[in-house]
C-alpha positions in Angstrom: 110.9 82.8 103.8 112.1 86.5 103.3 111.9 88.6 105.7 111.9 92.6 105.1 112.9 94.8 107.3 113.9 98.8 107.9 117.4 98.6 108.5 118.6 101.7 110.1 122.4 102.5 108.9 124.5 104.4 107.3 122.4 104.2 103.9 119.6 105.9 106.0 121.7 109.1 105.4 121.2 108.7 101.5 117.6 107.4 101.8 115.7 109.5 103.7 112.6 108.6 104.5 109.7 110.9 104.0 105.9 110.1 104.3 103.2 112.7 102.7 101.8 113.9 105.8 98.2 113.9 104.5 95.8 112.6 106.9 94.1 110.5 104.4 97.0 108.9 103.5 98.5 105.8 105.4 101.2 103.5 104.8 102.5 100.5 106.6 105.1 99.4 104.2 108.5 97.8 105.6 111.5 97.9 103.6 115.1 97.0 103.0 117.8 99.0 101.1 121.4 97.4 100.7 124.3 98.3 98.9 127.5 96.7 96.7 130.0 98.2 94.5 127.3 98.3 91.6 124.5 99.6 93.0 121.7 100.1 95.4 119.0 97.6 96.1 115.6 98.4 97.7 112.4 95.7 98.9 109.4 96.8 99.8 106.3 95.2 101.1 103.7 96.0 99.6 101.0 93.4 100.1 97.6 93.8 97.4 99.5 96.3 95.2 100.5 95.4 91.6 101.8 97.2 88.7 98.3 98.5 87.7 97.5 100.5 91.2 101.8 101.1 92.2 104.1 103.6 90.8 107.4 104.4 91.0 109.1 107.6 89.9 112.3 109.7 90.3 113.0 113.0 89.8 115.2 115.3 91.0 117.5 112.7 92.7 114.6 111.7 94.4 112.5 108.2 94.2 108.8 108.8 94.4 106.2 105.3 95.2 102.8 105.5 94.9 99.7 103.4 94.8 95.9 103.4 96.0 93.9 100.3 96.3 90.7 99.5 97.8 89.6 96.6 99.6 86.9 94.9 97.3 82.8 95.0 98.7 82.7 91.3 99.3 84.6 91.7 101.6 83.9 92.0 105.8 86.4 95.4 105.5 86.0 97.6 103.0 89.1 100.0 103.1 90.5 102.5 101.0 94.9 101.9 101.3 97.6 104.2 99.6 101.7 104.2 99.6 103.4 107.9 99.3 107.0 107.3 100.0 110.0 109.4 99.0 113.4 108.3 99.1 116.5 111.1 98.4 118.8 109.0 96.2 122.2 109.5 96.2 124.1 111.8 93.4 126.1 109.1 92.3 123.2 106.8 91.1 122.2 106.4 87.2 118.7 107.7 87.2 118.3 106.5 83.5 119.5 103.3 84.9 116.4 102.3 87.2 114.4 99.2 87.4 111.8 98.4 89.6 109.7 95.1 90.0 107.1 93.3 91.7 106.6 89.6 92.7 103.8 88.6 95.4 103.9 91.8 96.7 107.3 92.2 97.5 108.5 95.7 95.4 111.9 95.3 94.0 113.7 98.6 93.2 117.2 98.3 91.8 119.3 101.9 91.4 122.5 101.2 89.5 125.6 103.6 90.3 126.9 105.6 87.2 130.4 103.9 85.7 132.9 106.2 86.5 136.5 105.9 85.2 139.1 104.7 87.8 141.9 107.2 88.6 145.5 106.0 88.0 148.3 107.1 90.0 150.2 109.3 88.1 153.6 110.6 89.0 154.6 114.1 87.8 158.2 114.3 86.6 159.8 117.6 88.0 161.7 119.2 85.8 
């Protein structure tokens, strides 16, 4: 069984959290964001969304997730439910590079980190 989670760390610092403060909009979504030496790694519940009523966006080193559903009439509670989340992403992350999923509700955002050339030592010869 997984189990998501917010974390609170040091990856908080990249990812701020931000939620549209528009009365009609609520969210309740937990998530999870990890990191390795390739990239970062974000899941989201988001329980009744799929890919035809979710979005995800970036722009401007910044990750955008949106979606609007509405609980169906034959049901006992009709509701209207909507996601507005906005991550800041980190400056070393390749934005062309971003692929997001979702699997039984679960939202699966995966931010690879631009390849960057490792420095060699290099000893200057006085002369």
């Amino acid at each position: 069984m997984l189990t998501v989670l917010k974390n609170h760390s040091l990856l908080d610092n990249f990812f701020n959290d931000y939620l549209f403060d528009t009365p009609s909009l609520k969210s309740h979504s937990s998530y999870n964001i990890h990191e390795d030496e390739n990239g970062y790694y974000m899941e989201m519940m988001v329980p009744g969304f799929n890919k035809q009523n979710l979005s995800v966006e970036v722009e401007n080193n910044q990750l955008f997730i949106k979606g609007e559903r509405t609980k169906g009439s034959d049901s006992l509670k009709n509701g209207y439910y909507s996601i507005n989340k906005i991550f800041n992403i980190p400056e070393n992350v390749d934005q062309d590079n971003i692929e997001a999923e979702i699997i039984d509700g679960i939202l699966r955002v995966e931010l690879q980190k631009r390849k960057t050339k490792k420095e060699k030592r290099k000893v200057i010869e006085l002369v």
